[in-house]
C-alpha positions in Angstrom: 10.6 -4.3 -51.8 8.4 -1.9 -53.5 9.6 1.4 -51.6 13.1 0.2 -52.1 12.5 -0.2 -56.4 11.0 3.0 -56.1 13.5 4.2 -54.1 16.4 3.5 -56.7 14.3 4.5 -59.3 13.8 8.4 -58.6 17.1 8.8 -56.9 18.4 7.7 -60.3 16.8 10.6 -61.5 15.8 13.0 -59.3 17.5 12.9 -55.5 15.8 15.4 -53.8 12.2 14.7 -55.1 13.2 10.6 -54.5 13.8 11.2 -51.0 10.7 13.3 -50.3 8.6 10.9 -52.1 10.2 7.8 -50.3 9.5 9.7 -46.4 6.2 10.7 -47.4 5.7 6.7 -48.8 7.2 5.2 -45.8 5.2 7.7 -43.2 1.7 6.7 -44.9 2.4 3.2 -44.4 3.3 3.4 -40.9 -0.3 5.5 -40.5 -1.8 2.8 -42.2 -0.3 0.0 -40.4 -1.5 1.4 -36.6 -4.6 2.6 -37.9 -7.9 2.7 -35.7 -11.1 1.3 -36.7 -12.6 3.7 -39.2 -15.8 3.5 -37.4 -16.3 3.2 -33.6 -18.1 0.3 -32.5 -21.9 0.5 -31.7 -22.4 0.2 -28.0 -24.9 0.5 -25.4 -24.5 0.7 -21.6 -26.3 -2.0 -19.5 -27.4 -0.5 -16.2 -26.5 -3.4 -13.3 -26.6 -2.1 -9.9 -26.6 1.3 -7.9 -25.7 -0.2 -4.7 -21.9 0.7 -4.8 -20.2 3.4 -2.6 -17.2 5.3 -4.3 -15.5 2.5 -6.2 -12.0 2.9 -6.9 -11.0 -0.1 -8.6 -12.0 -3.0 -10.5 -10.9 -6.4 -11.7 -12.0 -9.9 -12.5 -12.7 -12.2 -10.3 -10.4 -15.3 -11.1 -12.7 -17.9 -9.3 -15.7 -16.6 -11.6 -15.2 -15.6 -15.6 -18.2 -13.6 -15.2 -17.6 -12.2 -12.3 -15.7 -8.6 -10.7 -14.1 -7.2 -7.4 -15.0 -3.6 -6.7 -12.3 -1.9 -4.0 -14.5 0.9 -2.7 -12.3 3.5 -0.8 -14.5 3.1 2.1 -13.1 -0.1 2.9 -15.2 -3.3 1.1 -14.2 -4.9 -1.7 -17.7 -6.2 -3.6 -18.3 -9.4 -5.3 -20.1 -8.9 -8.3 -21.4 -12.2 -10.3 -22.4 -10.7 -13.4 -25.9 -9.7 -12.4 -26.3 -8.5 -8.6 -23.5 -7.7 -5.8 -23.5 -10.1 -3.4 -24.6 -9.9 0.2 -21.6 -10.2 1.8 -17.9 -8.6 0.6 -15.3 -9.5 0.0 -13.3 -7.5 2.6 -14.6 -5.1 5.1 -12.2 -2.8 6.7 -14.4 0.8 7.2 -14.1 0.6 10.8 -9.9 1.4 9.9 -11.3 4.5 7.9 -14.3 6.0 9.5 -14.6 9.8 9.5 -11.3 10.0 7.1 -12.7 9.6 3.4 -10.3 10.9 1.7 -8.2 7.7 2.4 -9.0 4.1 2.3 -8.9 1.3 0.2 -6.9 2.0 -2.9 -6.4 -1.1 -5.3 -6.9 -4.9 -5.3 -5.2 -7.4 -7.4 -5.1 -11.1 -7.7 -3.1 -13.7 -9.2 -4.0 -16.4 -11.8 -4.8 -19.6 -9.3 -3.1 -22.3 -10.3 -5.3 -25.6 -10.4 -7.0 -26.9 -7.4 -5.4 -23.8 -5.6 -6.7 -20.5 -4.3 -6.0 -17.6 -6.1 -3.8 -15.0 -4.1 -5.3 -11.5 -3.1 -3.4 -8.3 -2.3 -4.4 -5.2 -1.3 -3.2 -1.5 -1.2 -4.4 1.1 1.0 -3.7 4.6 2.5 -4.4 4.6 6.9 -5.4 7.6 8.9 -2.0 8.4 9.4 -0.6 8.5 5.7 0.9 5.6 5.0 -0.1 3.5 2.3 0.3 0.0 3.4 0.7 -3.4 0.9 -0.7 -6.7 2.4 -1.7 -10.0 1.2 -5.7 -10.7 1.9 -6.4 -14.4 3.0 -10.5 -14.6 3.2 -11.8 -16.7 5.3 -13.5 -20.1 4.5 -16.8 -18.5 3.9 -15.3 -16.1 1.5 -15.5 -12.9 3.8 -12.3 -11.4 5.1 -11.7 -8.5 7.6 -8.8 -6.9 9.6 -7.8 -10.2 10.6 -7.5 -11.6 7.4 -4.9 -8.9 6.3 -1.5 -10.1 6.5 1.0 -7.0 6.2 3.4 -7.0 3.3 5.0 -3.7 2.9 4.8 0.0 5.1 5.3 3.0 3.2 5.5 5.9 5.3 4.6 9.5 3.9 4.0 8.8 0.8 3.8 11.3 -1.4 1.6 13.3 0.8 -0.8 15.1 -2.4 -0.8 12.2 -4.5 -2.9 8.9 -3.5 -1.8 6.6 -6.5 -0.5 3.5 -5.5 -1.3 0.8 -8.5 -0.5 -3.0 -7.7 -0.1 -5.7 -10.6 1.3 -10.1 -10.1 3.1 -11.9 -13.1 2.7 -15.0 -13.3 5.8 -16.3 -10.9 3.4 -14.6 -8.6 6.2 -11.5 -7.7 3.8 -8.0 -6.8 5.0 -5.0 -8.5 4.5 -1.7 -6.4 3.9 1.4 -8.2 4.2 4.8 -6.3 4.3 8.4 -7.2 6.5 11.0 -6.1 5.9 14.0 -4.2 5.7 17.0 -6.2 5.9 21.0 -5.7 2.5 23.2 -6.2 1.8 27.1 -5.8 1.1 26.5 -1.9 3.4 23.6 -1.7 6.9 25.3 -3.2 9.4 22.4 -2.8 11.6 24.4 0.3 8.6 22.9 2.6 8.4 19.2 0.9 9.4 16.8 3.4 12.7 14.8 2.4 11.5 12.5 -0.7 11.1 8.6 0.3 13.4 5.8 -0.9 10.4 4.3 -2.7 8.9 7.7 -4.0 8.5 7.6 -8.1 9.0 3.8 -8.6 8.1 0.5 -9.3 8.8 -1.9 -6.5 9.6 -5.8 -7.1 9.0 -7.9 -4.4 8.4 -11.7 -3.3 5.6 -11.8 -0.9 5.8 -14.5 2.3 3.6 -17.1 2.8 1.9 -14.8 5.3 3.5 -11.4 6.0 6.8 -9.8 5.1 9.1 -10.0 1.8 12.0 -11.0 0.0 14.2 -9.3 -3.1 13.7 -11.7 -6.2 16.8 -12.9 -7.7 18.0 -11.0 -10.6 16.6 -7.7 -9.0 18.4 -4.4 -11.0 19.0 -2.7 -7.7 20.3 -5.6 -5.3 23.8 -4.9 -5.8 23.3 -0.5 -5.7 24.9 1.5 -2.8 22.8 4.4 -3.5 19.0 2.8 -4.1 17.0 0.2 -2.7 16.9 -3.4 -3.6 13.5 -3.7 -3.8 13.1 -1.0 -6.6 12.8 -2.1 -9.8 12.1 0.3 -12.2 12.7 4.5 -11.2 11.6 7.8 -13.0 7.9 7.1 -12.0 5.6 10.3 -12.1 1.9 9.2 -10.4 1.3 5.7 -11.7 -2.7 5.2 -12.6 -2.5 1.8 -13.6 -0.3 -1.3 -13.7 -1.0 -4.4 -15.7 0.6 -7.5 -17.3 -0.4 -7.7 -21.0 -2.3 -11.0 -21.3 -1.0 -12.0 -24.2 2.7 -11.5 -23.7 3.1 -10.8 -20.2 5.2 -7.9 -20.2 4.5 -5.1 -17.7 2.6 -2.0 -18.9 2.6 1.4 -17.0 0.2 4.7 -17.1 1.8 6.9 -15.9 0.2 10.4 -15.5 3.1 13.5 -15.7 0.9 16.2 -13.8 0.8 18.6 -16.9 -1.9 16.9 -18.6 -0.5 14.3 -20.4 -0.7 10.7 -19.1 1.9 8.1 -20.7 1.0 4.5 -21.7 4.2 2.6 -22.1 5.9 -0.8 -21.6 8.0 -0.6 -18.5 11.8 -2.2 -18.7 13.3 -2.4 -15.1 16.5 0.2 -14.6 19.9 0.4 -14.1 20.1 2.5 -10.8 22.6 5.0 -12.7 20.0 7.2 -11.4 16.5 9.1 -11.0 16.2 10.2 -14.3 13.3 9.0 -16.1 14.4 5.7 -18.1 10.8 5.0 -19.9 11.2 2.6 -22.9 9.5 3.7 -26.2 7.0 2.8 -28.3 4.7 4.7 -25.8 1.2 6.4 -26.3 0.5 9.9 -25.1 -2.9 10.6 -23.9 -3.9 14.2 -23.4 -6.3 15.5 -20.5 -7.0 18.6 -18.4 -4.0 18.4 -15.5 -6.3 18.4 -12.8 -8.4 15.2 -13.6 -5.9 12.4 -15.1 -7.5 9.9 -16.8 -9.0 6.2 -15.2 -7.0 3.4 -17.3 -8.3 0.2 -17.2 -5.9 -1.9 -19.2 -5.4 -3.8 -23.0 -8.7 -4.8 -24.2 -8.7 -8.6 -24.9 -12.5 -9.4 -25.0 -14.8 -10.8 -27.3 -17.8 -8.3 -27.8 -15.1 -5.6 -30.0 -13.0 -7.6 -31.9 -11.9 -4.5 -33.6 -10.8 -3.4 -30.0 -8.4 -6.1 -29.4 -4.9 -4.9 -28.2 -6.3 -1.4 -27.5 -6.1 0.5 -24.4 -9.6 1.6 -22.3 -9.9 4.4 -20.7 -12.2 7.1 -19.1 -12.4 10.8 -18.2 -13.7 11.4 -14.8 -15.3 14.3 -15.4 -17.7 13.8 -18.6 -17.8 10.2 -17.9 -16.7 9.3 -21.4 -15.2 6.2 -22.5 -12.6 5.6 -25.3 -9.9 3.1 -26.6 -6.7 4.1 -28.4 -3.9 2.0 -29.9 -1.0 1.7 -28.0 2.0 2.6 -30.8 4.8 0.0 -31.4 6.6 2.0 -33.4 9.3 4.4 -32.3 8.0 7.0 -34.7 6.4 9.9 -32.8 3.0 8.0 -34.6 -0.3 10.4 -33.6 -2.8 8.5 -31.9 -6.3 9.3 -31.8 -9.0 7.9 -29.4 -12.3 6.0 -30.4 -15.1 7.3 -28.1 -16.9 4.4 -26.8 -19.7 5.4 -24.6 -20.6 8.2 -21.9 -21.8 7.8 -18.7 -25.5 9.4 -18.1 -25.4 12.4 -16.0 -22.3 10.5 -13.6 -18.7 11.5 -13.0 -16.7 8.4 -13.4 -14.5 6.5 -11.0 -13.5 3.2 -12.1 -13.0 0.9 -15.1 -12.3 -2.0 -15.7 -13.3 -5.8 -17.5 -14.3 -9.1 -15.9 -12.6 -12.5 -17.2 -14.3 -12.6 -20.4 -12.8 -9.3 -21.1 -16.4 -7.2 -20.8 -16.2 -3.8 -20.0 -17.4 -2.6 -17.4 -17.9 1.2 -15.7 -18.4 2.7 -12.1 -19.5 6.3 -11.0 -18.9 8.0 -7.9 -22.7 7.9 -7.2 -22.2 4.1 -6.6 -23.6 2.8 -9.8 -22.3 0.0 -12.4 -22.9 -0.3 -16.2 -21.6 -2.5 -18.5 -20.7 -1.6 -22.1 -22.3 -4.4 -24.6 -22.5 -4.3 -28.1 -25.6 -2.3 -30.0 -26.9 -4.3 -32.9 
């Protein structure tokens, strides 16, 4: 009401200095209204444990608030219970992996249990030979789990052979969404030598998972009825997907997607119309800038109680200086600049893995195999 009074008023009398004033008006109150906190939180890292080995992933464990799961690419997911690992894992697989470190375990998600049931595990992982594979993990009764326990969901062969991100995420009707990237050319790698580019390459997948193995195509899937792409793809125009997530509050489906010049996307992902393989992303989205080599370790919305000022806000890490920081994801479709709020850095550690446990706590992991936890300092 007031920018429209004013508005009227100095276009009555002046047009060109009413509309100048009027954009300049209505682009302050757009800053104003995604704003950041004015002063980062105070925080201080809680050392827990240094008995991890290359952790790649981390979530919360649904049958303990306090609690994580720590995918390690050596093939063990950890249970952590909010004060020590536990003896035994989760899953132990190394024996698939051994002598090939570079592949492995290389994301774990879960669903919400439903009362008096178990929640529902499923794991993604890269084998000796390349091909990432998608299973459902059924632990055993004592709460350990090994090859047996791996029920296969999904095969993708030759998957984008120099990327390894494969990012997993479960809504609540309990359908797994796939996220893969797509091969791409390099200097040594010109694209005449690329092998012939995968049906599933540069997507997100949407699938029903059996009981036990296998899948079906849920019903109202975008690309059921297409002659020219797969059923099972729901969403195309992917680049290298670093994380996948469900916003808790709303429980609409979030990518970061990473574009391999040094800017990683955050954006709210809207399933396609298999027209084509042009990228279809659906603004507002967030831009975070990085050096291309070492895209940046997304953990997901911040919902926790330690930061209020935090809440809604993206967390995220750099690898290499082990730094921390939230921004706010726009939801505007202005081109609004968003800055991070550092958070925390990592002592003398390259990070690997971020992520929060049910009550929304922050939590970090280096490559050295060690586990903090950012609380706040007052």
């Amino acid at each position: 009401m007031y920018v429209s009074r004013l508005q009227k008023y100095l276009i009555h009398n002046n047009l060109a200095l009413g509309i100048l004033v009027v954009a300049w008006l209505s682009s302050a109150l757009a800053t104003e209204a995604y704003a950041e906190p004015s002063n980062p939180p105070r925080t201080l890292l809680r050392f827990l444990s240094n008995a991890l080995e290359h952790p790649v992933r981390i979530i919360p464990n649904p049958s303990d608030t306090s609690g994580l799961l720590i995918a390690e690419r050596g093939g063990t997911i950890e249970v952590f219970d909010g004060k020590r690992l536990n003896y035994r894992p989760l899953l132990d697989i190394e024996e698939l992996f051994e002598g090939r470190p570079t592949y492995g375990l290389i994301d774990i998600q879960a669903s919400n249990p439903q009362p008096g049931k178990p929640p529902t595990f499923f794991i993604a992982y890269k084998e000796n030979h390349g091909d990432v594979i998608v299973a459902r993990l059924i632990p055993k009764k004592d709460g350990t789990s090994g090859e047996r326990e791996l029920y296969g969901i999904l095969k993708i062969a030759r998957l984008a052979p120099n990327t390894t991100h494969v990012t997993l995420s479960v809504d609540k009707y309990e359908n797994l969404y796939v996220a893969t990237g797509k091969e791409r050319s390099s200097p040594t790698r010109p694209k005449s030598v690329l092998p012939p580019p995968h049906p599933f390459d540069g997507a997100i997948l949407r699938i029903r998972p059996g009981k036990t193995t296998g899948y079906t195509i849920p019903k109202r899937s975008p690309c059921k009825n297409s002659t020219t792409i797969k059923p099972e793809v729901w969403r195309i125009g992917i680049h290298n997907p670093l994380a996948l997530w469900h916003d808790p509050n709303t429980a609409k489906l979030f990518v970061a997607d990473d574009d391999f010049l040094g800017v990683t996307t955050v954006y709210q992902a809207s399933s396609s119309t298999c027209s084509s393989r042009s990228s279809q992303r659906t603004l507002p989205s967030t831009r975070i800038s990085h050096q291309p080599s070492t895209p940046p370790i997304v953990a997901g919305i911040y919902t926790g109680r330690d930061f209020p000022e935090l809440n809604g806000m993206v967390i995220y890490g750099d690898s290499l200086t082990g730094k921390i920081f939230a921004i706010q994801p726009s939801r505007s479709s202005r081109d609004v600049k968003q800055s991070p709020v550092e958070l925390a850095q990592l002592p003398n550690s390259t990070l690997s893995a971020v992520g929060f446990d049910g009550r929304g706590r922050i939590y970090l992991a280096s490559n050295e195999g060690k586990l903090w936890r950012v609380e706040p300092n007052s």
